[in-house]
C-alpha positions in Angstrom: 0.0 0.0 0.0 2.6 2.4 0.8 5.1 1.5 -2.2 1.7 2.3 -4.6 1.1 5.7 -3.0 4.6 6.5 -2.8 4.8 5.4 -7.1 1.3 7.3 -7.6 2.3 10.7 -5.9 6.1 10.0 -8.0 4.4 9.6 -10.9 2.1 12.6 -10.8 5.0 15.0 -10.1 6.3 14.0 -13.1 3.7 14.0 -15.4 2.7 18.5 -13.8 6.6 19.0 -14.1 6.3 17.8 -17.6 3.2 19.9 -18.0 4.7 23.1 -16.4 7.3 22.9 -18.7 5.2 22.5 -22.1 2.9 25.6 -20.8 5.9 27.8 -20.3 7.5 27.1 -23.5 4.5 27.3 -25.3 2.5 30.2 -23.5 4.6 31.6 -21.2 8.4 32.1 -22.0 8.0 31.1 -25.8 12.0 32.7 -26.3 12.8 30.1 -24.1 14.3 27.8 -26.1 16.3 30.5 -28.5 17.6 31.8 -25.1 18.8 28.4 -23.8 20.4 27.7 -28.0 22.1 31.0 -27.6 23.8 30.7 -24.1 25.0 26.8 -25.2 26.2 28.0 -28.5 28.4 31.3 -26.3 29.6 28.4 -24.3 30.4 26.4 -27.5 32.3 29.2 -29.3 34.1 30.2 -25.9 35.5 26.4 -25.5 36.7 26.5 -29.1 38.4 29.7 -28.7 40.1 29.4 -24.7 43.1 31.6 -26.0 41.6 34.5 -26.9 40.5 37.0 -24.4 36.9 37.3 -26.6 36.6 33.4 -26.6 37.3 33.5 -22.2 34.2 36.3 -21.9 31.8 34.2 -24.8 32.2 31.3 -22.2 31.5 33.0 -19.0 28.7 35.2 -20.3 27.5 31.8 -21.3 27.3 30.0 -18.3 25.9 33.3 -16.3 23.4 33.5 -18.8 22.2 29.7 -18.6 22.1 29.9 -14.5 20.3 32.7 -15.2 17.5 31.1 -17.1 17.7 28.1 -15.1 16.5 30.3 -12.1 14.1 32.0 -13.2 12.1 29.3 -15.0 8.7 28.1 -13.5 10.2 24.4 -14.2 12.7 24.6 -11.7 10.9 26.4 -9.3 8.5 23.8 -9.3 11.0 21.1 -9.3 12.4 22.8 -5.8 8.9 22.6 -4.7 8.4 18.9 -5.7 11.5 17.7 -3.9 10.3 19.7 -0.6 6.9 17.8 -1.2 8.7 14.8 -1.3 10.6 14.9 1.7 7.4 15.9 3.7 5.6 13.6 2.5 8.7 10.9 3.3 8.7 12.3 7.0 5.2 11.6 7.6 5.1 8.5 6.1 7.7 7.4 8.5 6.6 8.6 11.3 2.9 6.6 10.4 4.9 3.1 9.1 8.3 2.9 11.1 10.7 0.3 10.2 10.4 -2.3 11.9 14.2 -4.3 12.2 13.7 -8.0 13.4 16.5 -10.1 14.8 17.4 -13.6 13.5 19.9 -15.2 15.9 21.5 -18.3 14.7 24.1 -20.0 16.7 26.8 -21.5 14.5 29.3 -23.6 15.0 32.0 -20.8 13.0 31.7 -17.4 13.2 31.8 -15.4 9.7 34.9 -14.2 8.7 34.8 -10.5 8.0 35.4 -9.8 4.1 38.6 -8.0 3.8 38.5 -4.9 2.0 41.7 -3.3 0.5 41.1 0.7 -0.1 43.1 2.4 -2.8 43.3 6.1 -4.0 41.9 7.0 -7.6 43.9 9.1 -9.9 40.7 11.7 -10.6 38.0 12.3 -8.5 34.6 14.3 -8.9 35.0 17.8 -9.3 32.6 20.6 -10.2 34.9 23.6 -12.1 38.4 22.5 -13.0 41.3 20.9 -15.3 42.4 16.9 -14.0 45.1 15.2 -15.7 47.4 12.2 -15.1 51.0 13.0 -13.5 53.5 13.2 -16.1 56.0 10.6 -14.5 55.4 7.2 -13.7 51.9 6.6 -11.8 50.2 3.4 -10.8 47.2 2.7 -12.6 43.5 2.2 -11.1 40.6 2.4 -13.0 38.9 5.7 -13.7 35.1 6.4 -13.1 34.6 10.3 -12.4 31.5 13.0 -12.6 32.7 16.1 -13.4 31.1 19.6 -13.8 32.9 22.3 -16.0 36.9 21.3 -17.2 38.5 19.4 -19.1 40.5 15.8 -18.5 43.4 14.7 -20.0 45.0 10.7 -19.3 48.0 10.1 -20.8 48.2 6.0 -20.5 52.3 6.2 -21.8 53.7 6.7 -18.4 52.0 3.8 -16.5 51.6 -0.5 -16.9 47.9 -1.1 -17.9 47.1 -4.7 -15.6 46.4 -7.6 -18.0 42.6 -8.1 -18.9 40.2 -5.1 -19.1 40.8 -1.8 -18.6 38.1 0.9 -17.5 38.1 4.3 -18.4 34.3 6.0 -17.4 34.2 9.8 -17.4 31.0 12.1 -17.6 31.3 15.6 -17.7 28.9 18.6 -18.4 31.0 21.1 -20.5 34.5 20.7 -21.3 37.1 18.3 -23.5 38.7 15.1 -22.9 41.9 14.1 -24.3 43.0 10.0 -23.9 46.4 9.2 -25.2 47.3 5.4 -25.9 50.0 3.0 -26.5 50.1 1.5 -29.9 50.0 -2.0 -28.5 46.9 -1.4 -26.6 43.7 -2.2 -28.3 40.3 0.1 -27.8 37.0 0.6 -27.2 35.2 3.8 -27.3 31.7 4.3 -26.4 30.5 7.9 -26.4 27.8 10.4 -26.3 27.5 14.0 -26.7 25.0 16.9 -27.4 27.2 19.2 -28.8 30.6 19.1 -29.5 33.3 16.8 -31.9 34.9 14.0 -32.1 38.2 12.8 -33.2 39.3 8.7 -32.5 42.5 7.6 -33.9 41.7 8.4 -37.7 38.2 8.7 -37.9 37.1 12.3 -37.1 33.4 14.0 -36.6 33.8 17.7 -37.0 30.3 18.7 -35.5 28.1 16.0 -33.4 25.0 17.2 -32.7 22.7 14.8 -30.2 24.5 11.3 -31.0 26.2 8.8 -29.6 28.4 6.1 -30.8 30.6 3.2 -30.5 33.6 2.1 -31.8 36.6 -0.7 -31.3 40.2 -1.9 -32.7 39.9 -4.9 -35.0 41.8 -6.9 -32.5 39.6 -5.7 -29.3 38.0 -9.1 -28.7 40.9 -11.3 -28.9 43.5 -9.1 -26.9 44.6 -9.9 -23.5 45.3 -5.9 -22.8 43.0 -3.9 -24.0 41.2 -0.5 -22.5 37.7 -0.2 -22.7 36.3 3.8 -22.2 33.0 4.7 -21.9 32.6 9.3 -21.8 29.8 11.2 -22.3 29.4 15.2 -22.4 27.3 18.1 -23.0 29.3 20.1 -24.4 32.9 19.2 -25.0 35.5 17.5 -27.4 36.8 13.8 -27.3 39.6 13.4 -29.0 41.7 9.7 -28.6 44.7 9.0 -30.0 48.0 7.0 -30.2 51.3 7.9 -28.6 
């Protein structure tokens, strides 16, 4: 009984936020969607030209004026006023239905032996606003799986031994470019997505990708015992692999 409620009062947030957000680009803020086009595409034209002082103030006007419009939107108003709804309505709903934690003793002859747990320190972690690369001396590898918000990441595989088998490489970022750098002996995969942006992987090079994903792999992927498997996705950003 609870779970239903709890999926019927889900489900009908979703389907006024979706409403709220039709009627105020259709009715209410019909420049919406030019406005949101326009700030991307200053945020676009600012990544492409970081050297230039006109491409630094294209970007930043960008991003002010997407917050901006974020803001002020009924959507996300709403939205702020959904998740308040939700956590009141969690909070009572507790306090009517605790839960209830049963013991089940069992006397055994052995006790369990405690899982040992061996805690190492990633090379990246998540960061909101910010350049991450890999040291450029010898490093010890670990697998990558990061979030990040606005910069770019750049892993340069040359200066490290990739462990036999499998090797993971998971980035997602917002707005910003990712640069991977590979042995020649190493064999790829490359699974990406991206709203706006380009692409460049080994030869094969996408000038403008607009709303696509793809995936590509070495010939010899499937058959080598060292091979680096990465999976990235961005908003708005560059991906460029390549051999070193």
């Amino acid at each position: 009984m609870f779970k239903n409620t709890k999926n019927n009062y889900t489900e009908w947030l979703v389907i006024i936020g979706v409403v709220v957000l039709l009627l105020e680009v259709l009715f209410f803020s019909s420049g919406l969607v030019f406005s949101l086009l326009l700030s991307c595409g200053m945020i676009y034209l600012g990544r492409k030209r970081t050297g230039k002082k006109f491409g630094k103030f294209l970007f930043f006007a960008g991003i002010i004026l997407l917050i901006i419009q974020v803001f002020s939107m009924m959507t996300f108003k709403f939205l702020l006023l959904a998740i308040l709804l939700h956590f009141i309505i969690q909070y009572f709903n507790s306090k009517k239905n605790p839960n209830k934690i049963t013991l089940d003793i069992k006397e055994s002859e052995q006790a369990q032996k405690e899982e040992t747990l061996i805690k190492t320190k990633p090379l990246f972690e998540n960061i909101f606003l910010g350049q991450q690369k890999t040291p450029g001396s010898v490093y010890e590898w670990n697998d990558i799986n990061i979030q990040s918000g606005i910069g770019d990441t750049i892993i340069d595989l040359s200066y490290t031994v990739l462990p036999k088998g499998e090797t993971i490489i998971f980035i997602r970022n917002v707005i910003g470019n990712i640069q991977i750098q590979i042995p020649y002996e190493v064999e790829v995969s490359v699974q990406h997505s991206c709203i706006v942006g380009s692409t460049t992987v080994f030869e094969n090079h996408q000038a403008q990708v607009f709303n696509q994903a793809f995936h590509l792999k070495t010939a010899g992927y499937d058959q080598a015992e060292q091979k680096v498997k990465i999976f990235t996705s961005l908003l708005v950003g560059n991906l460029e692999v390549s051999r070193i």
